[in-house]
NUFI-223350 format. One record per residue: residue number from 1; residue in three letters; z, y, x negated of N, C-alpha, C in turn. Coordinates in steps of 0.001 Angstrom, whole numbers, m for minus. Each point is the difference from the previous one (the first is absolute). Layout:
NODE  marvo  tiba      n.w      n.v      n.u     ca.w     ca.v     ca.u      c.w      c.v      c.u
NODE    NUM   ALA        Z        Y        X        Z        Y        X        Z        Y        X
...
//
This chain:
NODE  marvo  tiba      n.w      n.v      n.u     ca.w     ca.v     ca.u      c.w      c.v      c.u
NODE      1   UNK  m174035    18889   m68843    m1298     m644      m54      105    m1461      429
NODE      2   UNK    m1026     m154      886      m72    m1760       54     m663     m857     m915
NODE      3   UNK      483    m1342      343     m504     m485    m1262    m1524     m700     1186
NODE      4   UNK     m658       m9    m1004    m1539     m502      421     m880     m926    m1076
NODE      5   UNK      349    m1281      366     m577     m911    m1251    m1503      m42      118
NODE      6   UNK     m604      m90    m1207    m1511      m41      255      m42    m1706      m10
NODE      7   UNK    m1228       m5      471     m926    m1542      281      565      m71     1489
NODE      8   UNK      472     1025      492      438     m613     1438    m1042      761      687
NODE      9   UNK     m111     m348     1491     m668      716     1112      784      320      687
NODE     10   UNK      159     1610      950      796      676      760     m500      710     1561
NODE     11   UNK      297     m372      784     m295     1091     1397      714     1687     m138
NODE     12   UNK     m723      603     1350      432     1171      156     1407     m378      832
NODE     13   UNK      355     m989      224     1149     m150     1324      912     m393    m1174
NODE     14   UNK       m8     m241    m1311      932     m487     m878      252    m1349     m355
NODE     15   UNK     m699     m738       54     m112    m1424     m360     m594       67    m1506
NODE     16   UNK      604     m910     m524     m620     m783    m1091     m953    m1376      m62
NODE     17   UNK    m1023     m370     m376     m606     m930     m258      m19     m810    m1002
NODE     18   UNK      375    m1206     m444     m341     m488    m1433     m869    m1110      626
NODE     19   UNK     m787     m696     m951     m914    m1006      226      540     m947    m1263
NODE     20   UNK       93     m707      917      849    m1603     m877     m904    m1468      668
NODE     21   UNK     m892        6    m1131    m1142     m868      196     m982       68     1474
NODE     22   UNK      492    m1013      757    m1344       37     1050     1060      895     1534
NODE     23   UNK      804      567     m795     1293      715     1426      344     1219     m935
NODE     24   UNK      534      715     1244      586     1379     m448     1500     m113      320
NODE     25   UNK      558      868     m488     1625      175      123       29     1306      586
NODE     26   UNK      836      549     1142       10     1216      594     1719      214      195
NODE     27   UNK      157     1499     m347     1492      455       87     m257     1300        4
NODE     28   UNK      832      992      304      m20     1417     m282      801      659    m1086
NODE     29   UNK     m404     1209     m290     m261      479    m1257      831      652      m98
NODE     30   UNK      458      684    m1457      964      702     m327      177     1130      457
NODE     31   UNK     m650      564      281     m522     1536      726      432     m682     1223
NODE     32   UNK     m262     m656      930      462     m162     1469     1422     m745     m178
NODE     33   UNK      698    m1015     m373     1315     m240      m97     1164     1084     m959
NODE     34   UNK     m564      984     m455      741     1110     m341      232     1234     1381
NODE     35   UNK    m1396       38      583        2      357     1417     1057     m363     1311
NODE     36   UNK       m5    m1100     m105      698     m733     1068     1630       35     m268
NODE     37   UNK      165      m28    m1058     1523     m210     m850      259    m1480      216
NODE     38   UNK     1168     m334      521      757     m963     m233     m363     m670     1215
NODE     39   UNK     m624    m1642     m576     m747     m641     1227     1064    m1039      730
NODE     40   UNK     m113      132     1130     1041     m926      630     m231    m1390      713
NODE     41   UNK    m1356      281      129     m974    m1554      812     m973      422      m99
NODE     42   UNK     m697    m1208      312    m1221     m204     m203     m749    m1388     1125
NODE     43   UNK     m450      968     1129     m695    m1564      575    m1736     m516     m535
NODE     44   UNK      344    m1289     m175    m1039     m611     m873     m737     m431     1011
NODE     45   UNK    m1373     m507     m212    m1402     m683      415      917    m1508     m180
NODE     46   UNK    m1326     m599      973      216    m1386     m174     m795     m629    m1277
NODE     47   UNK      346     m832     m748    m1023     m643     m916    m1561     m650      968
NODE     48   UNK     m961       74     m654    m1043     m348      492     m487      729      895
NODE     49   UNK      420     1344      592     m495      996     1219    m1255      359     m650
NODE     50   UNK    m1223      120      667    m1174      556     m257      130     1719      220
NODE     51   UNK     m195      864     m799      150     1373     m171    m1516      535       83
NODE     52   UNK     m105     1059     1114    m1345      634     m870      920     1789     m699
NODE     53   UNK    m1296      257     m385      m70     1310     m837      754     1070      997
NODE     54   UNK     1074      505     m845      714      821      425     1108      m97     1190
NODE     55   UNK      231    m1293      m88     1039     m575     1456     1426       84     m627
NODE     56   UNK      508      640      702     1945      m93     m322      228    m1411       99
NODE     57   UNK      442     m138     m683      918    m1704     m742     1164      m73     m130
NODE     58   UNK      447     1042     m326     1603       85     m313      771     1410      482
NODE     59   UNK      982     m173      m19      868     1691      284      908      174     m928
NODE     60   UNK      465      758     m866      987      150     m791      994     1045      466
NODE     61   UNK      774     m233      445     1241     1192      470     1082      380    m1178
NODE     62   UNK      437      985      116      343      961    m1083     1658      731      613
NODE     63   UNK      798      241    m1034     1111     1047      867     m389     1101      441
NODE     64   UNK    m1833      354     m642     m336      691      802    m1290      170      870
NODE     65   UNK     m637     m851      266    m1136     m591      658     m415    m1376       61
NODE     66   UNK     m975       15     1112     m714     m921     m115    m1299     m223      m89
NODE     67   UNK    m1125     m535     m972    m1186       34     m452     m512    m1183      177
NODE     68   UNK    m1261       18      547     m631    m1273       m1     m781      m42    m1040
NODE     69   UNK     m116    m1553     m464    m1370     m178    m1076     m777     m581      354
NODE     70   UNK     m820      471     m446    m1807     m672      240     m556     m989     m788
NODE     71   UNK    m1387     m840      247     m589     m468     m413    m1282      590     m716
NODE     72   UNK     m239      212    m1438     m646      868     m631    m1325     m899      396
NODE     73   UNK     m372    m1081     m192    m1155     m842      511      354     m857     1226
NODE     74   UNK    m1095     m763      173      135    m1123      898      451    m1364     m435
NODE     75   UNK      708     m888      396      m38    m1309     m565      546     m776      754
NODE     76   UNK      930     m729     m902      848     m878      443     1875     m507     m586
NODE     77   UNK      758      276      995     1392      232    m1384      350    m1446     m165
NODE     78   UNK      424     m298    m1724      m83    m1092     m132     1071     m610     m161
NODE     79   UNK      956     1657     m878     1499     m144     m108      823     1469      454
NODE     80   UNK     1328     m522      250      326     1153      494     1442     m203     m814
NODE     81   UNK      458     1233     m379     1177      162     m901     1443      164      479
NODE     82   UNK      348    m1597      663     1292      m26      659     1351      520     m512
NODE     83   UNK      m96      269    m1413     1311      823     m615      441     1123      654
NODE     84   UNK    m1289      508      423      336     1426      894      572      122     1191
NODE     85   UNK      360    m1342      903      964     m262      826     1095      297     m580
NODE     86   UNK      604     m233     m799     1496      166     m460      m74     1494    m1148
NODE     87   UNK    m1036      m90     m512      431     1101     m877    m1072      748     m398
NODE     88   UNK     m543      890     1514     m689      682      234        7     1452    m1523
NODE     89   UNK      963      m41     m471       74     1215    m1152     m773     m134     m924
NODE     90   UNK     m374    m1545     m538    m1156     m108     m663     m896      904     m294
NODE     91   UNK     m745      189     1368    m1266     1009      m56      338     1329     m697
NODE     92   UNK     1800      518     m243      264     1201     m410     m218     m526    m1461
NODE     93   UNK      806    m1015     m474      m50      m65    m1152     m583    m1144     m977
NODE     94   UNK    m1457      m34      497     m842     m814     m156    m1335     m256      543
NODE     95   UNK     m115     1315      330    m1173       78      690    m1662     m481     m363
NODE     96   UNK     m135      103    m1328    m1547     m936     m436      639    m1711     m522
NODE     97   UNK     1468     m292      259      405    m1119     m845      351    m1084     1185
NODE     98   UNK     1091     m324       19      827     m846     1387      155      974     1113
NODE     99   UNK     m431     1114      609     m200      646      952    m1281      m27      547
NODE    100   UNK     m937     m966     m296    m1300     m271      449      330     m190     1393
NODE    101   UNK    m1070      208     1244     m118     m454     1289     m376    m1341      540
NODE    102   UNK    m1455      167     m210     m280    m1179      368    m1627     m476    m1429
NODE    103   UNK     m472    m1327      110     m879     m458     m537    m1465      277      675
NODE    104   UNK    m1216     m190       18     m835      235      816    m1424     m836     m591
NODE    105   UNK     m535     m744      393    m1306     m477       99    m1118     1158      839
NODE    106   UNK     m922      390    m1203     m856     1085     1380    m1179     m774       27
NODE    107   UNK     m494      660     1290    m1118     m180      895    m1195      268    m1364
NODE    108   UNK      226     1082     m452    m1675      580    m1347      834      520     m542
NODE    109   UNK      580     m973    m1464      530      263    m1447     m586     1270     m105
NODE    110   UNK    m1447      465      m39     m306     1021     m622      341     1061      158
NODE    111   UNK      411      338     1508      464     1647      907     1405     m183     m699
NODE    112   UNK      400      m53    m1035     1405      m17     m709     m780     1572     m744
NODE    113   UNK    m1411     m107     m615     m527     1251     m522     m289      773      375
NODE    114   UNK      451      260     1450        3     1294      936     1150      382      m50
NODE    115   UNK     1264     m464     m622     1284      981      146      381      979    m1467
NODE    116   UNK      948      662      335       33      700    m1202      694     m624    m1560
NODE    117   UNK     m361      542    m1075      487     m527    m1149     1643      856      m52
NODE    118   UNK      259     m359    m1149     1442      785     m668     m201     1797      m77
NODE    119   UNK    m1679      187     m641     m102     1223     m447      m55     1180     1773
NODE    120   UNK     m416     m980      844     m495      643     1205     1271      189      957
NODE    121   UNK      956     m836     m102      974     m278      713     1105     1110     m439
NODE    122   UNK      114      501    m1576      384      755       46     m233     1431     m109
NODE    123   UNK    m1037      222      478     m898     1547      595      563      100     1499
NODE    124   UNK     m418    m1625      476      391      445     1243     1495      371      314
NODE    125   UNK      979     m375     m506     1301     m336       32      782     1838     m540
NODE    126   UNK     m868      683     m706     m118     1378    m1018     1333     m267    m1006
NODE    127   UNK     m817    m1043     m299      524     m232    m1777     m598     m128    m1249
//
């Protein structure tokens, strides 16, 4: 079973959402870094890149793939989580904690209530 914290927001592509005041925090989820296995890199966004809705931002390569991640909204990135240059494993073992991606300022705070909750994320996920 994955773990799936509530108060968070989740995509169908496997992202996590948290909202940390007037920005969101975006990383992928336990269900997708159990997927991928053992992460080996990770190319990051630039800080400050303007993102719209649903744009690949990042790639995470794997010993056994490679997956791009998306932008669940539109915005603006404000921070980006340089640990993952050196120690891309994070995301395995830390994936809602210090395996975060990037920070995000959005375009309409509110379309955060168009993604899915904890309870929905794991229907979709068939857990």
């Amino acid at each position: 079973m994955s773990e799936v914290p509530e108060g968070m927001y989740y995509t169908k592509e496997h992202e996590w959402i948290r909202v940390e005041g007037d920005e969101i925090v975006i990383g992928i989820t336990d269900h997708a870094q159990n997927a991928l296995t053992d992460i080996v890199y990770i190319e990051l966004p630039g800080d400050g890149e303007e993102l719209e809705e649903m744009e690949e931002f990042a790639i995470v390569e794997s010993v056994k793939s490679a997956s791009p991640i998306y932008a669940p909204l539109a915005g603006q990135i404000t921070a980006v989580n340089e640990e993952l240059d050196d120690t891309p494993e994070l995301i395995n073992e830390q994936p809602y904690g210090s395996g975060w991606i990037i920070r995000m300022r959005l375009s309409n705070p509110e379309a955060v209530s168009t993604l899915m909750d904890a309870a929905a994320y794991k229907a979709e996920i068939g857990e």
